[in-house]
Biotite code that builds the C-alpha atoms (Angstrom):
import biotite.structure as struc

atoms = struc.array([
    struc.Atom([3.487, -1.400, -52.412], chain_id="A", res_id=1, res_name="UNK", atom_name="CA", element="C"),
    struc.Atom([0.190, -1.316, -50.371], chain_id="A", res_id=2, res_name="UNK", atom_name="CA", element="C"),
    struc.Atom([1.448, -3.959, -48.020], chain_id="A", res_id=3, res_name="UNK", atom_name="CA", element="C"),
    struc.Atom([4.149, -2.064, -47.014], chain_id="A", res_id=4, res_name="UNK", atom_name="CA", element="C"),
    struc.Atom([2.528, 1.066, -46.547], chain_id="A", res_id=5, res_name="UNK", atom_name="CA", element="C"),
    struc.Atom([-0.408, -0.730, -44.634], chain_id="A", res_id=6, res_name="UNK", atom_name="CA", element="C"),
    struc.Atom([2.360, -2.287, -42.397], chain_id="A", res_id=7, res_name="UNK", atom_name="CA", element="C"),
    struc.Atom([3.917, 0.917, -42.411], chain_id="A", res_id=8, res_name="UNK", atom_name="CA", element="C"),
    struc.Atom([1.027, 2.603, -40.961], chain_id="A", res_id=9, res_name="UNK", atom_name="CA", element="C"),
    struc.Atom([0.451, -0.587, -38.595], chain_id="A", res_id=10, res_name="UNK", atom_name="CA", element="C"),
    struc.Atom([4.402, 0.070, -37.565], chain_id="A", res_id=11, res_name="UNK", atom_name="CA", element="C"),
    struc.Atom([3.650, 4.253, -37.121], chain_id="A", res_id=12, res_name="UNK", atom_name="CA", element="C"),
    struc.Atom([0.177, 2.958, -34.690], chain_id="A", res_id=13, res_name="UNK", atom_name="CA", element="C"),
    struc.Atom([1.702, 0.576, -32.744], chain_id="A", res_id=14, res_name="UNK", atom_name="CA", element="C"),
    struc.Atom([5.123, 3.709, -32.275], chain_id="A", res_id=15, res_name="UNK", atom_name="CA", element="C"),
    struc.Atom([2.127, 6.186, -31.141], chain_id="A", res_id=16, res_name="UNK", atom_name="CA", element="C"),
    struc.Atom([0.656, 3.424, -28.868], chain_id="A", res_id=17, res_name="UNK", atom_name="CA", element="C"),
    struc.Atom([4.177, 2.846, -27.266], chain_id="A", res_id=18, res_name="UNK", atom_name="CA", element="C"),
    struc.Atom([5.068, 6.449, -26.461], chain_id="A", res_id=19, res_name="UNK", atom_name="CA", element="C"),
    struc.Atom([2.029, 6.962, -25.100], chain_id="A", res_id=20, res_name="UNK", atom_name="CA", element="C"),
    struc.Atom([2.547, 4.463, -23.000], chain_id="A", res_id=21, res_name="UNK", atom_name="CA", element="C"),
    struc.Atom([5.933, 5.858, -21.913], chain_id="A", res_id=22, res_name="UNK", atom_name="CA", element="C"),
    struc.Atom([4.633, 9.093, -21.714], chain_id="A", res_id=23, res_name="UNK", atom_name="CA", element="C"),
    struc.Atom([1.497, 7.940, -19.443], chain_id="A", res_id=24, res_name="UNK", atom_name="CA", element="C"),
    struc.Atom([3.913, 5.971, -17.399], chain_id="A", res_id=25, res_name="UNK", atom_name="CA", element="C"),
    struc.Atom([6.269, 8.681, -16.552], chain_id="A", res_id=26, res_name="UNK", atom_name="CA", element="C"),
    struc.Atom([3.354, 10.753, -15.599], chain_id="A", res_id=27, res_name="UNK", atom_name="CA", element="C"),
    struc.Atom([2.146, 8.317, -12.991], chain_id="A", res_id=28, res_name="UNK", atom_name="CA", element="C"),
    struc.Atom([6.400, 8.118, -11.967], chain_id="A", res_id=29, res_name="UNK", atom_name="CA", element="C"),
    struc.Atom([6.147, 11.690, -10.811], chain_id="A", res_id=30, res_name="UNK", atom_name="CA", element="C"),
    struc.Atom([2.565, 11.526, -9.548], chain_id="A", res_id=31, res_name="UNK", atom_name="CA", element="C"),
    struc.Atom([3.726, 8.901, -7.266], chain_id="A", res_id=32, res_name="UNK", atom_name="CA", element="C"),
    struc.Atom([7.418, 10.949, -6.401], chain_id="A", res_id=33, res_name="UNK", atom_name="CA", element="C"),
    struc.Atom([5.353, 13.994, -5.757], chain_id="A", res_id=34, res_name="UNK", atom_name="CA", element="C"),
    struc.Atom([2.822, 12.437, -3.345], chain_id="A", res_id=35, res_name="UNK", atom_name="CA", element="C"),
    struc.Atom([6.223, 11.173, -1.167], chain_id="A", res_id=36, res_name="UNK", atom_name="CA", element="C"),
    struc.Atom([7.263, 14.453, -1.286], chain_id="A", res_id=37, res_name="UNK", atom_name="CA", element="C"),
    struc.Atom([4.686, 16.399, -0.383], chain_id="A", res_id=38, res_name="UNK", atom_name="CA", element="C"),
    struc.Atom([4.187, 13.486, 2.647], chain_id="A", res_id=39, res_name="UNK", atom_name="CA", element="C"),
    struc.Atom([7.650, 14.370, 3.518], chain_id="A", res_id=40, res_name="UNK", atom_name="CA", element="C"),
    struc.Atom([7.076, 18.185, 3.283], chain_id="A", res_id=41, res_name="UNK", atom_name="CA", element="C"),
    struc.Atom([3.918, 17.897, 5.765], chain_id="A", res_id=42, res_name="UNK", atom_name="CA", element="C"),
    struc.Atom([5.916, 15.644, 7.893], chain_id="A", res_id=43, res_name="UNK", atom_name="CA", element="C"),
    struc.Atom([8.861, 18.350, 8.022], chain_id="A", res_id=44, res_name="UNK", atom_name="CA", element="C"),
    struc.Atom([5.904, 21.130, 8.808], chain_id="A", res_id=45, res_name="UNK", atom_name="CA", element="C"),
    struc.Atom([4.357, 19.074, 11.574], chain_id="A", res_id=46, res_name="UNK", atom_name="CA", element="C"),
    struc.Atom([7.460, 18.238, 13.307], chain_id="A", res_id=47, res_name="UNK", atom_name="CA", element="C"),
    struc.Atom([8.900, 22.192, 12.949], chain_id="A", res_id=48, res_name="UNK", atom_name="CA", element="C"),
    struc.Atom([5.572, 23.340, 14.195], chain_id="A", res_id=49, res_name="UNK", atom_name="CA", element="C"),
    struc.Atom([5.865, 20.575, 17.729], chain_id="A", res_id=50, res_name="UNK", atom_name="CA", element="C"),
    struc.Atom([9.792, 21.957, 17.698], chain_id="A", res_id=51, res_name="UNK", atom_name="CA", element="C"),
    struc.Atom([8.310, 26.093, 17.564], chain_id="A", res_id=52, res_name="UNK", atom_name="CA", element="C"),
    struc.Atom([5.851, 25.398, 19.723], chain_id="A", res_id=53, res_name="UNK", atom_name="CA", element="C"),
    struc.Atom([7.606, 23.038, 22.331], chain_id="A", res_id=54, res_name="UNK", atom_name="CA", element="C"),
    struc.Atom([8.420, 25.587, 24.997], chain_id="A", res_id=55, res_name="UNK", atom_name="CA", element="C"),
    struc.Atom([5.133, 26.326, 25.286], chain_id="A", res_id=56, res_name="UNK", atom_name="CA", element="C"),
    struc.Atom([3.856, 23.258, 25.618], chain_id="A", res_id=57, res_name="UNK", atom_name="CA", element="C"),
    struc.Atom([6.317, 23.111, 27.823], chain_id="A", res_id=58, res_name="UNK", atom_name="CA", element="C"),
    struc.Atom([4.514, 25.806, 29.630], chain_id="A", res_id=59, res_name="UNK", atom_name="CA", element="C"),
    struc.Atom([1.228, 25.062, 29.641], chain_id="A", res_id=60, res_name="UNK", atom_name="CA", element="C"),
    struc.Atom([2.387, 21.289, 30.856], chain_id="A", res_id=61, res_name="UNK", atom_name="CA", element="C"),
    struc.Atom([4.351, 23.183, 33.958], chain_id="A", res_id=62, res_name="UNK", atom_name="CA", element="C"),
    struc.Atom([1.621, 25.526, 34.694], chain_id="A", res_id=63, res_name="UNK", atom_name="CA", element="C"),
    struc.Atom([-1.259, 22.473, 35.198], chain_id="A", res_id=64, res_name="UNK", atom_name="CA", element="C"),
    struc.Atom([1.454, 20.721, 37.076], chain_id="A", res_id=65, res_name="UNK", atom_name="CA", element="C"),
    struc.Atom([2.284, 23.708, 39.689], chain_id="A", res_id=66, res_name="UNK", atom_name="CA", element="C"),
    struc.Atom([-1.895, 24.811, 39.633], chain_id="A", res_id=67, res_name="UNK", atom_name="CA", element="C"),
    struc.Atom([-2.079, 20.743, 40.373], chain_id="A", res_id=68, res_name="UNK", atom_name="CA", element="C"),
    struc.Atom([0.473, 21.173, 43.342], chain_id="A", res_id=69, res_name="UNK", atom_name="CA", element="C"),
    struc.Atom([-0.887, 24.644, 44.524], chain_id="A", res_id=70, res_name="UNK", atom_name="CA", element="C"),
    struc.Atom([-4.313, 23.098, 44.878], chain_id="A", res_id=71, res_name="UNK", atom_name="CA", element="C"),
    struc.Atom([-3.169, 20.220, 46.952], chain_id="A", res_id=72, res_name="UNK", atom_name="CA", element="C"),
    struc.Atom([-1.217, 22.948, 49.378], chain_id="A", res_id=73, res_name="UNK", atom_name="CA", element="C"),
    struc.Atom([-4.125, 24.463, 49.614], chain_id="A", res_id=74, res_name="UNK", atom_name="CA", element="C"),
    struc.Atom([-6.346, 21.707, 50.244], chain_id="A", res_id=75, res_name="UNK", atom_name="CA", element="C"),
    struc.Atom([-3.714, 20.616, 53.218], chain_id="A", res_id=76, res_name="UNK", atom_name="CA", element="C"),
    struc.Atom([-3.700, 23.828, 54.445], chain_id="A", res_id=77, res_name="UNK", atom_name="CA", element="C"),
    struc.Atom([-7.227, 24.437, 54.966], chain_id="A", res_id=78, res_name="UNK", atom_name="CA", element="C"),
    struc.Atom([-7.424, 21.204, 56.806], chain_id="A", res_id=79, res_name="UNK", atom_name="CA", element="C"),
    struc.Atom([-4.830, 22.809, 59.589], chain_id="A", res_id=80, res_name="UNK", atom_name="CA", element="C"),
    struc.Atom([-6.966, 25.869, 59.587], chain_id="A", res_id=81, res_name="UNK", atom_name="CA", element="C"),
])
Protein backbone atom coordinates (compact mmCIF):
# COMPACT_ATOMS: atom_id res chain seq x y z
CA UNK A 1 0.00 0.00 0.00
CA UNK A 2 2.85 2.57 0.55
CA UNK A 3 4.21 1.97 -2.90
CA UNK A 4 1.28 2.94 -4.44
CA UNK A 5 0.58 5.87 -2.57
CA UNK A 6 4.34 7.00 -2.89
CA UNK A 7 3.87 6.50 -6.72
CA UNK A 8 0.69 8.05 -6.35
CA UNK A 9 2.07 11.14 -4.98
CA UNK A 10 5.12 10.82 -7.58
CA UNK A 11 2.08 10.56 -10.37
CA UNK A 12 0.06 13.87 -8.57
CA UNK A 13 4.02 15.86 -8.74
CA UNK A 14 4.92 15.06 -11.96
CA UNK A 15 0.54 16.23 -13.06
CA UNK A 16 1.42 19.67 -11.10
CA UNK A 17 4.82 19.88 -12.92
CA UNK A 18 3.03 19.34 -16.36
CA UNK A 19 0.27 21.94 -16.01
CA UNK A 20 2.49 24.24 -14.97
CA UNK A 21 4.24 23.82 -17.74
CA UNK A 22 1.15 24.28 -19.95
CA UNK A 23 0.08 27.00 -18.03
CA UNK A 24 3.66 28.85 -18.23
CA UNK A 25 3.67 28.08 -21.88
CA UNK A 26 0.43 29.60 -22.78
CA UNK A 27 1.46 32.62 -20.90
CA UNK A 28 4.55 33.18 -22.99
CA UNK A 29 1.83 32.25 -26.30
CA UNK A 30 0.02 35.45 -25.54
CA UNK A 31 3.05 37.44 -24.37
CA UNK A 32 4.45 36.84 -27.71
CA UNK A 33 0.66 37.47 -29.68
CA UNK A 34 0.38 40.62 -27.70
CA UNK A 35 3.81 42.09 -28.51
CA UNK A 36 2.69 41.53 -32.55
CA UNK A 37 -0.19 43.24 -31.78
CA UNK A 38 0.66 46.02 -30.11
CA UNK A 39 3.64 46.31 -33.11
CA UNK A 40 0.77 46.26 -35.41
CA UNK A 41 -1.31 48.81 -33.38
CA UNK A 42 1.79 51.38 -33.37
CA UNK A 43 2.30 50.62 -36.95
CA UNK A 44 -1.54 51.46 -37.70
CA UNK A 45 -0.97 54.84 -35.39
CA UNK A 46 2.16 55.88 -37.24
CA UNK A 47 0.87 55.40 -40.62
CA UNK A 48 -2.80 57.26 -39.64
CA UNK A 49 -0.81 60.01 -38.09
CA UNK A 50 1.63 60.45 -41.85
CA UNK A 51 -2.12 59.96 -43.60
CA UNK A 52 -3.72 63.11 -40.98
CA UNK A 53 -0.95 64.96 -41.32
CA UNK A 54 -0.07 64.53 -45.12
CA UNK A 55 -1.63 67.70 -46.46
CA UNK A 56 0.36 69.53 -44.43
CA UNK A 57 3.33 68.18 -45.13
CA UNK A 58 2.18 68.70 -48.19
CA UNK A 59 2.22 72.31 -47.32
CA UNK A 60 5.09 72.98 -45.68
CA UNK A 61 6.96 70.90 -48.72
CA UNK A 62 5.09 73.53 -51.30
CA UNK A 63 5.76 76.52 -49.27
CA UNK A 64 9.93 75.86 -49.14
CA UNK A 65 9.55 75.01 -52.76
CA UNK A 66 7.68 78.43 -53.89
CA UNK A 67 10.00 80.58 -50.95
CA UNK A 68 12.92 78.46 -52.98
CA UNK A 69 11.53 79.84 -56.40
CA UNK A 70 10.59 83.38 -55.04
CA UNK A 71 14.16 83.80 -53.88
CA UNK A 72 15.68 82.89 -57.16
CA UNK A 73 13.12 85.62 -58.93
CA UNK A 74 14.32 87.79 -56.77
CA UNK A 75 17.86 87.18 -57.00
CA UNK A 76 17.38 87.53 -61.08
CA UNK A 77 15.62 90.45 -60.67
CA UNK A 78 17.93 92.44 -58.71
CA UNK A 79 20.60 91.61 -61.17
CA UNK A 80 18.37 93.62 -64.02
CA UNK A 81 17.97 96.37 -61.53
Amino acid sequence: MAVATSRDVWESMRLAVDDRRARDNRARLLIRRSRVYATAALICVALGLILIGMPRIQQLIGDRATDAQARSVSQSASLFS
